[in-house]
N, C-alpha and C positions, 0 to 999 in steps of 0.2 A: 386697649384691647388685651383680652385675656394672654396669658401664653398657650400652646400648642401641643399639645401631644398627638403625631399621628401615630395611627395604627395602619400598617399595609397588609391585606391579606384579612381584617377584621370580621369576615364573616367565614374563615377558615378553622380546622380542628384546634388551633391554639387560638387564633383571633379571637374570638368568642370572646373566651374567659379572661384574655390582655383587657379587652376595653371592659368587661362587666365588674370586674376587681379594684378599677382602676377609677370607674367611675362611683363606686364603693368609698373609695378615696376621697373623691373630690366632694364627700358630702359628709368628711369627720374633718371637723374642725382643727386644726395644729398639723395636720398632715402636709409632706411638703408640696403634696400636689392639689392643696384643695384650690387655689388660684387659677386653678389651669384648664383648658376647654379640650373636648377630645372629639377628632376628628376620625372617622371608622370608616378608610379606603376600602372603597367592593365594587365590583362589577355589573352590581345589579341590584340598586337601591329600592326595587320593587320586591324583593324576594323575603323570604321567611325570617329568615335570621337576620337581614339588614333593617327589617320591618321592629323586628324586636329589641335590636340594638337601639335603634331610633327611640323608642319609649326611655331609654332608659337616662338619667340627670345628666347633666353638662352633655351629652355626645350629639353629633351632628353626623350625618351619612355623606359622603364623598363618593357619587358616583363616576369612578375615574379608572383609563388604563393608570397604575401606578408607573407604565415608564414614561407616560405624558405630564411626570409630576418636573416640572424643572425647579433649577433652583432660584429663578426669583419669585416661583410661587409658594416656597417655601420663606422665604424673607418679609415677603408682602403679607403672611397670614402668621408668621410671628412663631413658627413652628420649631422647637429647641430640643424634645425628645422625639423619637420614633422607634417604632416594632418595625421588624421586619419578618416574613414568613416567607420564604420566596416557594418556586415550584423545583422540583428535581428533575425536570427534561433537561438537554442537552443542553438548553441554549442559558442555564439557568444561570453562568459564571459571565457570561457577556451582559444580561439584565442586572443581574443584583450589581455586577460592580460599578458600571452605568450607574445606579442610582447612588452608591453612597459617593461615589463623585460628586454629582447633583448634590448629594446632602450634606458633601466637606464646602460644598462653594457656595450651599446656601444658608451657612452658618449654622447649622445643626450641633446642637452641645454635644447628643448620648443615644448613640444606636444601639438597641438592643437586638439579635438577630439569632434564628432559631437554625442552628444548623443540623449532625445528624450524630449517630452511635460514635463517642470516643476512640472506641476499640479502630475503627474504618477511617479517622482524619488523618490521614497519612497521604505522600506523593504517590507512592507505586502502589496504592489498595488497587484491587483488580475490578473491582464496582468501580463503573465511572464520576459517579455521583457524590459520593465521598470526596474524592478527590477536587471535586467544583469548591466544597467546604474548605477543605485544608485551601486551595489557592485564594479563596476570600479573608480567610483568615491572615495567610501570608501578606496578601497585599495590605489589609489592613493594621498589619503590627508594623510595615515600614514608616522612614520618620516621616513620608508625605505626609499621611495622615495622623500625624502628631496632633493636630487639633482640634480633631473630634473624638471623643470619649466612645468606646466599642465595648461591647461585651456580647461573646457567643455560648450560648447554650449549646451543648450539647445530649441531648436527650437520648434515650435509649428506645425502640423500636416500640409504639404506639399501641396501646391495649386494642382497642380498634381494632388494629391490623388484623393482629396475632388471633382474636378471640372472634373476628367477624362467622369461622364457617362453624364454628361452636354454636355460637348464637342461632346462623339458620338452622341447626340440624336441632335443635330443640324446638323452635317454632314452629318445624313443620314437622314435628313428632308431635306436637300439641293437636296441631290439625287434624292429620292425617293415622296416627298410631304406627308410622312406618321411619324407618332410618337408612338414611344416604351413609356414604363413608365420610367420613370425619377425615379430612384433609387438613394437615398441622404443618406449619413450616418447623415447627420447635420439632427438637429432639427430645425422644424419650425420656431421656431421663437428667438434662443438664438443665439445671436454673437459671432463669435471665429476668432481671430487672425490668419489666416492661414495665411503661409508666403512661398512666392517664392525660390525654390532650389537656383538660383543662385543669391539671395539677402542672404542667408548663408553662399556660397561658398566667397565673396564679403566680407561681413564681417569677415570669418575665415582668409583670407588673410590679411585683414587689422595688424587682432590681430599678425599674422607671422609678416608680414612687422615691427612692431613696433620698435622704436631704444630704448624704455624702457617695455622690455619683464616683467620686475617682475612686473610691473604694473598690469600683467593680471595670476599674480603666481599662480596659487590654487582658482582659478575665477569660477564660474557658472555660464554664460549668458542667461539673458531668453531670447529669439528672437518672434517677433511676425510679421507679416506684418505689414501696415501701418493703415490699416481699416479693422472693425471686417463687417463680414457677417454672414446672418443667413441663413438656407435652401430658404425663403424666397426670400432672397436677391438674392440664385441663382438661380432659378426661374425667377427671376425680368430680369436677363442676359439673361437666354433662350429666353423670349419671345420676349425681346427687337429684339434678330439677328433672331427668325424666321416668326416676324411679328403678330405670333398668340399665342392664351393661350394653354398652357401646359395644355394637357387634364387629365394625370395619374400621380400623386405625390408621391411617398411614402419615407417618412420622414424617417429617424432613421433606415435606412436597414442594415444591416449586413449579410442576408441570403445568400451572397455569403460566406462568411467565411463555415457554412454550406455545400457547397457542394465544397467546396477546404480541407478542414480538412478531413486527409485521413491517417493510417498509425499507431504505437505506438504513435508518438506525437499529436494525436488526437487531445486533450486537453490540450496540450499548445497552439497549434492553433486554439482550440474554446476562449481562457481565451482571445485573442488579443478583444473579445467584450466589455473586461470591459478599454478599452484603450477611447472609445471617452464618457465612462460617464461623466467626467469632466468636457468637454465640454460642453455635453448638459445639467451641473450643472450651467454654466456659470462662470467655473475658470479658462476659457484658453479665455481670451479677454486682447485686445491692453494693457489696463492698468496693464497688469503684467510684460511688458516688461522691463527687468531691466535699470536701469536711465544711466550708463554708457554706452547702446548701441548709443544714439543719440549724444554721445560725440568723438565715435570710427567711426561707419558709422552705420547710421539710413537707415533700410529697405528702399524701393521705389516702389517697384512693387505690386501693390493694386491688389485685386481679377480682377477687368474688364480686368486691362491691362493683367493678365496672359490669362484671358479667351481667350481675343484676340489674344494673342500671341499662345494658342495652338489652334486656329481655323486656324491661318496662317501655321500652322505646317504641 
């Protein structure tokens, strides 16, 4: 039987690009992972992107809760690397660490796991979520888990995100010849490193692929894209694709969090406001990007290109 690579979360904004890179891999000869069979955990193996994964060489669909995975399903199917992507709701420190238990007992070599902005892995960050990162991290630098191989990505805030009401207010200027306000979480005028989901997934793979794992033992990568942008900057895109100035700007908005915060967790989901202070402190830019990413695989996808790419979407 083959060995194992799972992916958790494989049909997620990173997942994608982990197994499509990865199964890239397992079809160039001398690579260390061409031996190896990849299993793409999802929730819904009838769905678009689980459908497409599925096409694609060595990969097999797992339709499974990932906390139903235990660890001698993990033994019995011969499973030695794994991705992880978990969720950022509250409960997300009690599930993930639950599983890499699971995956120190069920002999698992090399967790790769996608955590969040450098600048926010801290104890006392005032975002709750953050904080779930730093205490998986914690737990997994003690010597419990001395023997299985970890390595956490730390990414910088998802092009996606950042450029989504960009995107609609150009689509439906196309429509319509009329303009909404342009709601920005960025600031005016400070550069941040945002970086493309599947320039992470691309790079997570890479580090799986590797034929010298310890290299990346107990590793914390900062990831950035390749050029920082400012609200400004995306602005400067808007008007470029609709020809005219952007008539309503509002910088630094959050007010949706506002009217999504609903429930007891009220206030863990208002506290997500203190996540892009950093940002607009100007400590989430290119030059934080740690020095061994351009040696492993160096981002590519610049803000324009993603723009482009989700107006073609």
């Amino acid at each position: 039987m083959a060995p194992i690579i799972l992916i958790v979360g494989a049909t997620g904004n990173t997942g994608r690009s982990v197994v499509s890179t990865l199964s890239d891999f397992t079809q160039t000869p001398n690579n260390h992972v061409a031996s190896y069979h990849l299993i793409a955990q999802t929730r819904s193996a009838s769905s678009d992107a689980a459908k497409q994964l599925a096409s694609l060489p060595n990969v097999s669909i797992l339709e499974k809760n990932w906390l139903e995975i235990t660890s001698d399903w993990l033994r019995k199917n011969e499973v030695t690397k794994v991705f992880i992507a978990s969720h950022t709701g509250p409960t997300a420190f009690s599930e993930e660490s639950h599983f890499h238990v699971v995956a120190l007992n069920g002999g698992v070599k090399h967790i790769v796991r996608i955590s969040t902005t450098a600048a926010n892995v801290r104890p006392d960050f005032r975002a709750y979520y953050p904080r779930t990162h730093w205490a998986i991290e914690t737990m997994l630098d003690t010597k419990e888990f001395k023997g299985m191989m970890w390595t956490s990505l730390q990414p910088n805030v998802f092009t996606s995100m950042v450029l989504a009401n960009a995107v609609t207010l150009v689509k439906e200027y196309r429509k319509t010849g009329k303009q909404q306000p342009l709601s920005l979480i960025s600031s005016k005028d400070v550069g941040v490193g945002i970086i493309d989901p599947n320039d992470v997934g691309a790079f997570a793979a890479y580090v799986l692929a590797s034929d010298n794992p310890e290299t990346h033992n107990r590793k914390r990568y900062v990831l950035n894209g390749p050029e920082d942008i400012s609200g400004q900057g995306i602005v400067d895109l808007v008007e470029k694709e609709i020809g005219a100035k952007v008539e309503n700007v509002i910088y630094k908005d959050l007010s949706w969090l506002d009217r999504t915060a609903q429930g007891p967790q009220k206030v863990l989901t208002l506290s997500i406001k203190h996540a892009v202070e950093t940002s607009w402190e100007g400590k989430c830019g290119t030059d934080t990007t740690s020095k061994e990413v351009f040696g492993i695989r160096a981002p590519k996808i610049t803000p324009a290109q993603a723009f482009k790419e989700y107006l073609e979407g």
